[in-house]
C-alpha positions as CSV (number, residue, x, y, z in Angstrom):
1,X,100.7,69.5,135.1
2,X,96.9,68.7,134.5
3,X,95.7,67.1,132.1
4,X,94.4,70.3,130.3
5,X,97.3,72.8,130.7
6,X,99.6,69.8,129.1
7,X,97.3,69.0,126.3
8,X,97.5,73.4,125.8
9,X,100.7,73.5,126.0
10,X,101.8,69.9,124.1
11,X,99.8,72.1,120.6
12,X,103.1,74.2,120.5
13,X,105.1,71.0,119.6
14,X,104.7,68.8,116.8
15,X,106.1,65.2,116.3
16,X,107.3,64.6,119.8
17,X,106.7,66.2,123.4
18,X,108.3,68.5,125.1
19,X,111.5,67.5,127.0
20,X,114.0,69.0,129.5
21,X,117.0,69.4,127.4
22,X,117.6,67.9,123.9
23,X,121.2,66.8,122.2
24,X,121.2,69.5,119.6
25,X,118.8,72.8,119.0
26,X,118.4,74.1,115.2
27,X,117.5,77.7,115.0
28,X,115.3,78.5,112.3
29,X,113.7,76.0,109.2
30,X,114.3,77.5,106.2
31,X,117.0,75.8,103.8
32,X,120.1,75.6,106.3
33,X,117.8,74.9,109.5
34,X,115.9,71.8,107.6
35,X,119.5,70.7,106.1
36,X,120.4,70.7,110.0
37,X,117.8,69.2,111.3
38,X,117.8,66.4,108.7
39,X,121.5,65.1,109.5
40,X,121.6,65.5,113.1
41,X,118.6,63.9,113.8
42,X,119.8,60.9,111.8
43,X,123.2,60.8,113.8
44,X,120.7,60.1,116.2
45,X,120.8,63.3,118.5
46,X,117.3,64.3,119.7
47,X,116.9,67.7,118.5
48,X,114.4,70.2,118.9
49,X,113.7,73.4,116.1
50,X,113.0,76.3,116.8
51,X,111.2,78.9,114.7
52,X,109.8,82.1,114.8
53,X,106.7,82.0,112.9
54,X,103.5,80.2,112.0
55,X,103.5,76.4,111.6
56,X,102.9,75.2,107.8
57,X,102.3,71.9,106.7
58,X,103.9,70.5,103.3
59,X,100.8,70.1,100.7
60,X,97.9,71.6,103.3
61,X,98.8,75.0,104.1
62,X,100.0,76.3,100.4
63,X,96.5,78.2,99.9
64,X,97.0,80.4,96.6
65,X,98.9,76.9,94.8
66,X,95.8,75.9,92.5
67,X,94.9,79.3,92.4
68,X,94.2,81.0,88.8
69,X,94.9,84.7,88.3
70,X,91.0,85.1,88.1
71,X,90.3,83.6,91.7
72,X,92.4,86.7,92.7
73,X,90.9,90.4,93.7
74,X,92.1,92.9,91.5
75,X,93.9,90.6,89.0
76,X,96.8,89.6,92.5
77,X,97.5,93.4,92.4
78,X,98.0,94.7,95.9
79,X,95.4,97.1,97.2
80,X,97.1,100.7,98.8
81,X,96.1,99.1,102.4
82,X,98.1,95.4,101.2
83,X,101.2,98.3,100.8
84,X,100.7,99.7,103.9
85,X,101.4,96.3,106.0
86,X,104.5,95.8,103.2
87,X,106.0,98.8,102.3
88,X,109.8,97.7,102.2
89,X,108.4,93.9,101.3
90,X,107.1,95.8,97.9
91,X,110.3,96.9,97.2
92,X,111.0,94.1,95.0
93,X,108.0,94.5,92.7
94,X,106.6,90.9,92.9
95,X,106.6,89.5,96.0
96,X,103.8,91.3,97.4
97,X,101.2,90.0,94.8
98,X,98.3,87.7,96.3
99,X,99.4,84.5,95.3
100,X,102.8,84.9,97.1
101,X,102.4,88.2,99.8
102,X,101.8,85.6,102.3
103,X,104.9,84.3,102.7
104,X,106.7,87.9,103.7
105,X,106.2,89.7,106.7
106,X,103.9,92.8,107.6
107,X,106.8,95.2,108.0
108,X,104.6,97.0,110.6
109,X,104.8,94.3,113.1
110,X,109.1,93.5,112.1
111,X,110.3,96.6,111.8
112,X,113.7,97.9,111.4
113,X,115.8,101.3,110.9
114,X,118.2,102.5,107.6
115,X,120.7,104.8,107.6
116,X,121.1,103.2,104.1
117,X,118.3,101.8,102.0
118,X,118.2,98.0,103.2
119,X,115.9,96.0,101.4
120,X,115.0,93.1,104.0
121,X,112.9,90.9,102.7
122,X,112.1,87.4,104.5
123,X,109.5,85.2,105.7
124,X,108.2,84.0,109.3
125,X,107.1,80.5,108.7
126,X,107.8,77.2,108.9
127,X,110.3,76.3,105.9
128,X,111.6,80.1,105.7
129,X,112.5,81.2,102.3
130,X,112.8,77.7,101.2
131,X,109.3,78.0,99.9
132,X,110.0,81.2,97.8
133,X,113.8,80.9,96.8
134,X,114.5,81.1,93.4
135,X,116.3,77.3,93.1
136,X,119.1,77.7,91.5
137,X,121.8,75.6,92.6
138,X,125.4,76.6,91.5
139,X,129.0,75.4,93.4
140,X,131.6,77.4,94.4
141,X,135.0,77.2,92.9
142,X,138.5,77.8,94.2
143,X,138.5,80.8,92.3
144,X,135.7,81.8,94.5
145,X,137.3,80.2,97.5
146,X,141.1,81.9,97.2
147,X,139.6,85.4,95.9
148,X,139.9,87.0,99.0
149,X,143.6,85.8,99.4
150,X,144.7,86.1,96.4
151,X,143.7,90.0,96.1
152,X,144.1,91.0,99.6
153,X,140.6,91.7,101.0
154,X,139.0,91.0,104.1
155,X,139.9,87.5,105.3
156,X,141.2,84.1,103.9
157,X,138.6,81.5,103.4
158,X,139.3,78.6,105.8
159,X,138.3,76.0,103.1
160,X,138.6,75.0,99.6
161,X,136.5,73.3,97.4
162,X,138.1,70.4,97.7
163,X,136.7,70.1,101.4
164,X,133.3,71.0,100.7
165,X,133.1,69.0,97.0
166,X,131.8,65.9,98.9
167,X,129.4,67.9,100.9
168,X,128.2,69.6,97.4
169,X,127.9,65.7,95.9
170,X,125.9,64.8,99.0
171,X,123.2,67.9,99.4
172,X,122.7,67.8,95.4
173,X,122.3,64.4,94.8
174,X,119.6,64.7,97.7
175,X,117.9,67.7,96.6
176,X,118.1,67.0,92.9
177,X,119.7,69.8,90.5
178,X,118.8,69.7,86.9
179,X,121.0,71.0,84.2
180,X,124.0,70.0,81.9
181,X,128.0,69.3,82.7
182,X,130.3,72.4,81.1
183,X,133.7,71.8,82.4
184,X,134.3,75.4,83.5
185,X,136.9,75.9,85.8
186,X,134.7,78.9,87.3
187,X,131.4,76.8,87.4
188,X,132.4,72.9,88.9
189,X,130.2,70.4,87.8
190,X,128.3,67.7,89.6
191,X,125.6,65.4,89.0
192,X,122.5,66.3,87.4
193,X,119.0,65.6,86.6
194,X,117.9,66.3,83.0
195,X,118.3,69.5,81.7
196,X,115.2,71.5,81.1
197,X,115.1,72.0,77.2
198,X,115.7,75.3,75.8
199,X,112.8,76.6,73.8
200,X,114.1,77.6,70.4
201,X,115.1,81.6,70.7
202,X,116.9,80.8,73.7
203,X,118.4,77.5,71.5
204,X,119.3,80.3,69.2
205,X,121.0,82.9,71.4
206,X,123.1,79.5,73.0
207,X,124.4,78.8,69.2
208,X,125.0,83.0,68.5
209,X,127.0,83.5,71.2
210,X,129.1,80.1,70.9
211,X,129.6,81.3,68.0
212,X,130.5,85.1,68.7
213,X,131.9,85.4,71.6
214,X,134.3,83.3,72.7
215,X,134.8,82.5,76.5
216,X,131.1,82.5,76.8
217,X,128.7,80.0,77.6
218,X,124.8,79.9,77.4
219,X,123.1,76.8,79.4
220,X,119.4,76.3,81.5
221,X,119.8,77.2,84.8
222,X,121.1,74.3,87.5
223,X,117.3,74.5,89.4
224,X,116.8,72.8,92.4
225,X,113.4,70.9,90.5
226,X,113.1,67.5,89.4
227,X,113.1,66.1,85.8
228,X,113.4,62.5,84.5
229,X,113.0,59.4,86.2
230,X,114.8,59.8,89.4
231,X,113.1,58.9,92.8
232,X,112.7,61.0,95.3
233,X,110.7,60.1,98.3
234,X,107.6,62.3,99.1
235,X,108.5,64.3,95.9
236,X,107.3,64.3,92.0
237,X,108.7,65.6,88.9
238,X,108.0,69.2,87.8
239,X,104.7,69.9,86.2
240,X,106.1,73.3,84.9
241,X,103.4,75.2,86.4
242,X,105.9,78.3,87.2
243,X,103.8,78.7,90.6
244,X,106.9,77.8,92.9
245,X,106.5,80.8,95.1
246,X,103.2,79.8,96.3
247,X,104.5,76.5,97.7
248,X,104.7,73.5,95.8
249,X,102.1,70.8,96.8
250,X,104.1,68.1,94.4
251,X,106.9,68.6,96.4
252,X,108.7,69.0,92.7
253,X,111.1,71.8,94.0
254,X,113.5,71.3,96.8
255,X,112.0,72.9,100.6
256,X,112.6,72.0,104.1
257,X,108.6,71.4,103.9
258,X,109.1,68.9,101.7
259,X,112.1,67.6,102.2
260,X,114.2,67.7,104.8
261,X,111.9,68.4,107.8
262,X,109.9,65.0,106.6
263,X,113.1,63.2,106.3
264,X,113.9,64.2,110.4
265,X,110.8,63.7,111.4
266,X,111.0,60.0,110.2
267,X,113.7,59.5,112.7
268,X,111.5,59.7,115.4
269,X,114.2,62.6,117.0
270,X,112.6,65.5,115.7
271,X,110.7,67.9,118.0
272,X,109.5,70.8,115.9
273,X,108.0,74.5,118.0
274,X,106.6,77.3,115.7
275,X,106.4,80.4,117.0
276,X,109.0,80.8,119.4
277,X,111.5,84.0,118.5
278,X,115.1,83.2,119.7
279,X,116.5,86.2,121.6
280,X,119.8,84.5,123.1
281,X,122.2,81.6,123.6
282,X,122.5,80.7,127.1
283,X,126.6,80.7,128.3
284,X,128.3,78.9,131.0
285,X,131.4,80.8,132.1
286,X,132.9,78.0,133.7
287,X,132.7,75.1,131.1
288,X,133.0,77.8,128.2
289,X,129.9,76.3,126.3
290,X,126.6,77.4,125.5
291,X,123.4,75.4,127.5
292,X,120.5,76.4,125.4
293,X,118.9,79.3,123.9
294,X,116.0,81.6,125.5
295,X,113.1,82.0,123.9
296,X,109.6,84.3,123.8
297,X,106.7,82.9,122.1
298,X,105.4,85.2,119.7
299,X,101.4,85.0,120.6
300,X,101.6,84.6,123.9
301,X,104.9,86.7,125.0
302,X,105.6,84.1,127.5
303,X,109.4,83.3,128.0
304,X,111.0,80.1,127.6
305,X,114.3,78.4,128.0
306,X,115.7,75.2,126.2
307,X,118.7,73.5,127.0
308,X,120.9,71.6,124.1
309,X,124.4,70.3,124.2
310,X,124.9,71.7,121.0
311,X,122.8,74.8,119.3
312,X,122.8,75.6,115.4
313,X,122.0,78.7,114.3
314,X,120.4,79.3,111.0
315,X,118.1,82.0,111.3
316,X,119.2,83.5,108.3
317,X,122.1,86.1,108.8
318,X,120.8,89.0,110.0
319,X,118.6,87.2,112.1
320,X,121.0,84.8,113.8
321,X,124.1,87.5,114.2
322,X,121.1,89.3,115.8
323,X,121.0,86.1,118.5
324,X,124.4,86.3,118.8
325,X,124.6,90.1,119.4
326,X,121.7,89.8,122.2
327,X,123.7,87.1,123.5
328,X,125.7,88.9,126.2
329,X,127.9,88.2,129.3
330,X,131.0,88.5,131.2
331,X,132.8,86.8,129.0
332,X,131.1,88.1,125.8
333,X,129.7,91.7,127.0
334,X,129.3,93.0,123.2
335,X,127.6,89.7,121.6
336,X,129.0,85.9,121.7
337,X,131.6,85.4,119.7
338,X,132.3,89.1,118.6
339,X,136.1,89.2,120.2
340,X,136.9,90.3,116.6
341,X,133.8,92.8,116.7
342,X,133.3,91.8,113.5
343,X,129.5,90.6,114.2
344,X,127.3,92.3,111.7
345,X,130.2,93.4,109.8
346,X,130.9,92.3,105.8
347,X,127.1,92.4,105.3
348,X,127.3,91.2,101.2
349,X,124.7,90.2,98.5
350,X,124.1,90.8,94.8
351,X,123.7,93.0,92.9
352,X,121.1,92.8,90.2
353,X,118.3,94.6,88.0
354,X,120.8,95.3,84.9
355,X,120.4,93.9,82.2
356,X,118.8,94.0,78.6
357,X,116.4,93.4,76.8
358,X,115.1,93.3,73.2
359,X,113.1,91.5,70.5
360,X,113.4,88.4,67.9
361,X,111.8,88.4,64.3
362,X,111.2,85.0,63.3
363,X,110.2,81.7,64.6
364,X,106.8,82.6,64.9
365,X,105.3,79.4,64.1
366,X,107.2,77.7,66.8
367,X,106.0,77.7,70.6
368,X,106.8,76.0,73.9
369,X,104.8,73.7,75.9
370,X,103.4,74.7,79.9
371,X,105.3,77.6,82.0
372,X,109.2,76.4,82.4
373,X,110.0,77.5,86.0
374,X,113.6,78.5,84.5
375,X,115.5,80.4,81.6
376,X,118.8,80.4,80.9
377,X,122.1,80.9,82.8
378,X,125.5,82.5,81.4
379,X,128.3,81.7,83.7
380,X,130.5,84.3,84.4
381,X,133.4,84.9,82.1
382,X,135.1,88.2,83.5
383,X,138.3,88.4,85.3
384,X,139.6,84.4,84.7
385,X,143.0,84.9,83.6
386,X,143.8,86.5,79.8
387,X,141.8,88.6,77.9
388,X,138.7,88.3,80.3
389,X,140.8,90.6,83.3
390,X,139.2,93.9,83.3
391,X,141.0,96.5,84.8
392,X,138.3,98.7,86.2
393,X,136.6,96.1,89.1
394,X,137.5,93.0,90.5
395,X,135.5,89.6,90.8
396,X,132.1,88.9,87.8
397,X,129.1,88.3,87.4
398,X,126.6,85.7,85.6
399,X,123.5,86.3,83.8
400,X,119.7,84.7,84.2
401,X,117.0,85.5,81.9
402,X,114.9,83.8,79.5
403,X,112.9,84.5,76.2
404,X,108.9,84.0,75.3
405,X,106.3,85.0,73.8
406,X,104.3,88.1,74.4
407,X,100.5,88.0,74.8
408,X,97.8,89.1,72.6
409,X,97.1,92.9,73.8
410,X,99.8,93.9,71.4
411,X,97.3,93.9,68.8
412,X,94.6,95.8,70.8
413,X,95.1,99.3,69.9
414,X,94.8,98.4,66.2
415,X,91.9,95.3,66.5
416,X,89.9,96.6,69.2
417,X,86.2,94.8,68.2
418,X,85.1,92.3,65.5
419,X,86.1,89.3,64.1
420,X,89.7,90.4,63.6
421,X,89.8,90.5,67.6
422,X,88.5,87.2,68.5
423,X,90.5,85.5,66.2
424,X,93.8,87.8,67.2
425,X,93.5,86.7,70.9
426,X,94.0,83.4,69.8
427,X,97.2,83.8,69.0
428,X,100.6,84.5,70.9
429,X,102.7,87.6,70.3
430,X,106.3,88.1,69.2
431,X,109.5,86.7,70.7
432,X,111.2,88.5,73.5
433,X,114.4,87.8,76.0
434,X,116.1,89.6,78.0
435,X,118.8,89.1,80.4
436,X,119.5,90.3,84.2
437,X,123.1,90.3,85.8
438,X,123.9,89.4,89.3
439,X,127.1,90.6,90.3
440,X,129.5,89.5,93.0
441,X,129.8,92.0,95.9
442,X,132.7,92.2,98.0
443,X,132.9,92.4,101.7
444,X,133.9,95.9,103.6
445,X,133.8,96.2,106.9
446,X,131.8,99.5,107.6
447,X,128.9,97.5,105.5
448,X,126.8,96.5,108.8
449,X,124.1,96.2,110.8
450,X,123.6,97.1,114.6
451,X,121.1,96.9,116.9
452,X,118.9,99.8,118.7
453,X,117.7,98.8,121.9
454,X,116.0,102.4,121.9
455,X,113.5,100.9,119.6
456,X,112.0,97.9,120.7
457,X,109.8,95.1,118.4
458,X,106.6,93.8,119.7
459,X,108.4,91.6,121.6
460,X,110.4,93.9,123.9
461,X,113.3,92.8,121.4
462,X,116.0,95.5,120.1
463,X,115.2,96.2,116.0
464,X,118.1,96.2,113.5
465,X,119.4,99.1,111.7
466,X,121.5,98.4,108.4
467,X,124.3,100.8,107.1
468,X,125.4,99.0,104.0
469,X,125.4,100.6,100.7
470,X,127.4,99.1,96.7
471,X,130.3,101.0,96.2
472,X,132.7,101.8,93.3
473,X,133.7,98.1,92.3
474,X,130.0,97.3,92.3
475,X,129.0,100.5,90.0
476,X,132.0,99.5,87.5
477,X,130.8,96.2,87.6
478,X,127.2,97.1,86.9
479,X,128.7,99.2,83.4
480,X,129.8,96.1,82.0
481,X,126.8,93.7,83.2
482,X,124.7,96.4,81.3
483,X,126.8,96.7,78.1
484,X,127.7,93.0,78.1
485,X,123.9,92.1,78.0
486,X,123.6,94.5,74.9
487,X,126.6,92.6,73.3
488,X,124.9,89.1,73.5
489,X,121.6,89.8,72.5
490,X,122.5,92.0,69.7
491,X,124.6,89.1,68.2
492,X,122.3,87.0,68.4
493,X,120.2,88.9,66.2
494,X,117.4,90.7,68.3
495,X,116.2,94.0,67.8
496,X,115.3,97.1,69.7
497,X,117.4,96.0,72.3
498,X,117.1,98.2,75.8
499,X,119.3,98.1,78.7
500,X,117.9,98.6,82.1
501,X,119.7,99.1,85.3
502,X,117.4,99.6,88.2
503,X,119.9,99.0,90.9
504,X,117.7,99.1,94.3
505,X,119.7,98.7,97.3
506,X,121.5,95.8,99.2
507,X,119.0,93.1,100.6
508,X,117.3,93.1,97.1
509,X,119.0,90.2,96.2
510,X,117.9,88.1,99.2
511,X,121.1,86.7,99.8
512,X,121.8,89.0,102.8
513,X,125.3,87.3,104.0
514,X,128.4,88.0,106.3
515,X,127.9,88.9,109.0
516,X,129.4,86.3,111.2
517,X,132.4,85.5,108.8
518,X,134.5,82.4,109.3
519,X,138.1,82.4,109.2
520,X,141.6,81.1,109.8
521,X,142.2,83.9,112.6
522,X,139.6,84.4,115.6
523,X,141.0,88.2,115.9
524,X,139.7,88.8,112.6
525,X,136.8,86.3,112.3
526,X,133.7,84.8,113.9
527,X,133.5,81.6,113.3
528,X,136.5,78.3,112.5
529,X,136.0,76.2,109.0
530,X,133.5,74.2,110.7
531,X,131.1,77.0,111.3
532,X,131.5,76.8,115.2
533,X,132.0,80.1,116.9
534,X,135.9,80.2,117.8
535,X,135.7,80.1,121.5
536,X,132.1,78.3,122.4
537,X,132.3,74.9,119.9
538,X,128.7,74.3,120.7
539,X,127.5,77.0,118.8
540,X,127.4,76.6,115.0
541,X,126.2,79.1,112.7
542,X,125.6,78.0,109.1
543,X,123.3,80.1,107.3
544,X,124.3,83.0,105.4
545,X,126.2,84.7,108.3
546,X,129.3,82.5,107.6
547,X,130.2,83.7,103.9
548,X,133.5,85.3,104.1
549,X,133.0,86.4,100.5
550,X,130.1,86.5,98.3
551,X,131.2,84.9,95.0
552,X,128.6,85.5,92.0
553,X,126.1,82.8,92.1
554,X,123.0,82.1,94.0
555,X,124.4,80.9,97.9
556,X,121.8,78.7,98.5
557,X,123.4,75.0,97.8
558,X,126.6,76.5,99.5
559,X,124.8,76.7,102.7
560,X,123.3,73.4,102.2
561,X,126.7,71.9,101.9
562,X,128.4,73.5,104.9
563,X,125.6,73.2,106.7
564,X,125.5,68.8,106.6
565,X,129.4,69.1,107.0
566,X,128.8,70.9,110.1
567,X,126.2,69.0,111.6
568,X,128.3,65.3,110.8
569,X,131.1,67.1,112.4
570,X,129.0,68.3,115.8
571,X,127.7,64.3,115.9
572,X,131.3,63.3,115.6
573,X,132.4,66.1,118.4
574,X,129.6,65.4,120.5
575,X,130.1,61.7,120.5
576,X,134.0,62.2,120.9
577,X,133.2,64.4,124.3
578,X,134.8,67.4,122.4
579,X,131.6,69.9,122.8
């Protein structure tokens, strides 16, 4: 190669150059690719990541993170041609803004089909939805863990929290989780950064319901953002800027930017390629393993192929069961792994927008200090044994939500020139809060997603069709998320309270999961309790495709935590000659 093709061709990798085959391949970057990336490169194994989209550098490439609401056209609102490139992006009301439409895709150039509504929404960048996830960091339970079991539906978890409690210890210690220690039997506890204070009405509505409703619990949400005095390298304490979407250049919030992708590039074994789409994972018939993963780079279109002894995938989980579905052969001709055809089966998330809101009379000459990046979190308190069973759904639901004060307009109408009016802008509104549900939704099999090699992506690539809609355990479930949020606020003393229940479609959540379950039973499963497929070890899939269930809480530290489990147990595989 000459001296000028290499140097072209060397700009697609960062951190190290190009080699023949690697130890290990990691799939994607966002929070289970940089958690995978992180521990095998220091086992040692020379790994190379993959992803799709554009390179972005911690710090450098958050452009709208100083940004004030006046730097932006038309106050951030998207123009009707911005909603043309996002149409299904829009769909959650907020994403699409300027200081954060960025970081989701032009639905033009991605496309994909519904028989149902689906609401997709993702990112194509380095660091994947790490930059714009919401943060909060909740564990599992073996409530959550034996659900499925214990009521008969879909398949057994292959774990308990017992095995993944050190992994849990390990990723949150790292990450750093604030919040407070409950001992709830549904909610595990762990160790935590300070708790971010409760401003006084949501101080308040804590005491009300403590006090009226027993079983309850108010607390701050467990957020994924550093308070006290801890260290963390690379990373500062929270400024409470509340601009976390846009990328955090203080590194205050947990990302693979700027966290874990730093932490393996340290090592010195960390080759890193941006935009190179993952199609398939390479299979050798005769030592039953996969060799490496093919790839097209997404400016050019050329075609590549990587060889790895061992291949994670954590593409996010419709994106890697889509790998898995293009991966075809004589032993696998309907997708690797899908023996049990249940690849892109179970597809789960939760459900949310219910709620209610309402308003507080009182504390007016209180206020709180900069832009908390985090409310409040109830824990969920249905269906625990004794009087919180309900007989009309299974499985619960928590609560987020958060109270503040309104802004100055409210007195426009009646002070709209004058002296009145300057001096009226000067001063905050009343109190609000409200509070929004997000409800556990269980796994059915005709929930899916397929693929349609009739219409093709810009990369010659089959698109994804979704058939997935809530059914009637969700709907019951959302009745009592709407009328339970009444109940609390009301209590506590509020007024005017209004329930909402907006309920979208599945994909709002952004915790798309399933669709490559593990379990105890390869006819009946995808992957083991390690997250390897059943019969090709080399392949682990640790992103949200593994969820066999969906509990109520926000997946995120879950996926961490079986994602370093599974890479320590590929090193320890690898190095025994197993895979």
């Amino acid at each position: 190669m000459n001296g000028l093709l290499k140097d072209l061709t060397m700009k697609k990798f960062y951190y190290n150059e190009e080699q023949e085959s690697y130890d290990a391949i990691v799939v994607g970057t966002g929070i289970s690719g940089g958690w995978a990336a992180k521990e095998l490169c220091e086992k040692g194994l020379k790994t190379l990541v993959l992803e799709r989209g554009r390179m972005v550098r911690h710090i450098t490439d958050y452009p709208t993170a100083y940004k004030d609401p006046w730097d932006f056209p038309n106050g951030g609102e998207p123009t009707q041609k911005d909603l043309k490139k996002q149409p299904k992006q829009n769909r959650t009301g907020y994403t699409t803004n300027a200081a954060s439409a960025l970081w989701f895709v032009n639905d033009l150039e991605h496309p994909y089909n519904e028989i149902k509504r689906f609401d997709w929404m993702r990112g194509y960048h380095v660091g994947g939805r790490s930059i714009m996830w919401g943060r909060h960091s909740y564990r599992w339970s073996d409530i959550d863990f034996t659900a499925n079991q214990r009521e008969g539906i879909a398949v057994d978890w292959p774990v308990r929290y017992k095995d993944i409690a050190p992994w849990y210890d390990k990723v949150a210690a790292y990450i750093g989780v604030s919040g407070e220690n409950l001992g709830l039997k549904q909610l595990p506890d762990g160790q935590f950064l300070p708790m971010m204070e409760l401003n006084c009405v949501e101080q308040h509505f804590r005491e009300k319901v403590s006090e009226n409703l027993n079983g309850r619990v108010v607390t701050a949400g467990r957020v994924a953002n550093i308070t006290g005095t801890k260290k963390f390298e690379g990373r500062q304490h929270c400024m409470f800027r509340n601009r976390c979407i846009r990328g955090c250049p203080f590194g205050a919030y947990f990302s693979s930017n700027s966290s874990t992708l730093p932490a393996a590039e340290r090592t010195g074994n960390l080759t890193l390629r941006p935009d190179s789409i993952v199609h398939e994972v390479m299979y050798d018939s005769n030592t039953k393993r996969a060799t490496g993963v093919k790839v097209i780079d997404m400016v050019t279109k050329e075609a590549h192929e990587f060889k790895a002894k061992v291949i994670f995938l954590c593409a996010s989980s419709i994106a890697s069961t889509s790998i898995l579905m293009q991966s075809k052969s004589d032993r696998f001709p309907n997708g690797m792994g899908n023996d049990s055809d249940q690849l892109g089966r179970n597809i789960m998330d939760h459900h949310l927008g219910v709620g209610a809101q309402g308003k507080f009379e009182g504390l007016e000459d209180k206020y709180y200090k900069g832009r908390k990046p985090n409310g409040v979190y109830i824990p969920r308190f249905r269906n625990l044994g004794g009087d919180s069973d309900r007989k009309d759904y299974k499985r619960g639901f928590g609560y987020q939500g958060g109270a503040g004060r309104g802004n100055w307009d409210e007195a426009v109408a009646e002070l709209s020139f004058g002296k009145d009016l300057k001096e009226t802008i000067l001063k905050p509104g009343g109190w609000t809060m409200g509070l929004g549900g997000f409800g556990e939704v269980l796994p059915y099999e005709e929930n899916r997603m397929t693929l349609d090699y009739d219409k093709l992506d810009g990369w010659g690539l089959p698109t994804v069709t979704f058939d997935a809609e809530f059914k009637e355990n969700e709907w019951a479930m959302r009745k009592d998320m709407k009328e339970s949020a009444v109940e609390m606020l009301k209590k506590a003393g509020l007024r005017d309270v209004q329930p909402f229940d907006n309920p979208g479609a599945l994909g709002l959540g952004i915790h798309e999961m399933g669709t490559a379950r593990m379990g105890r039973d390869r006819r009946t499963s995808v992957l083991n309790g390690f997250n390897q497929v059943h019969d090709v070890p080399n392949v682990y899939v640790t992103d949200g495709s593994f969820m066999s269930s969906a509990a109520c809480v926000n997946p995120s530290l879950t996926y961490m935590a079986f994602t370093a489990r599974a890479a320590n147990h590929a090193a320890k595989q690898l190095k025994k000659g197993n895979i």
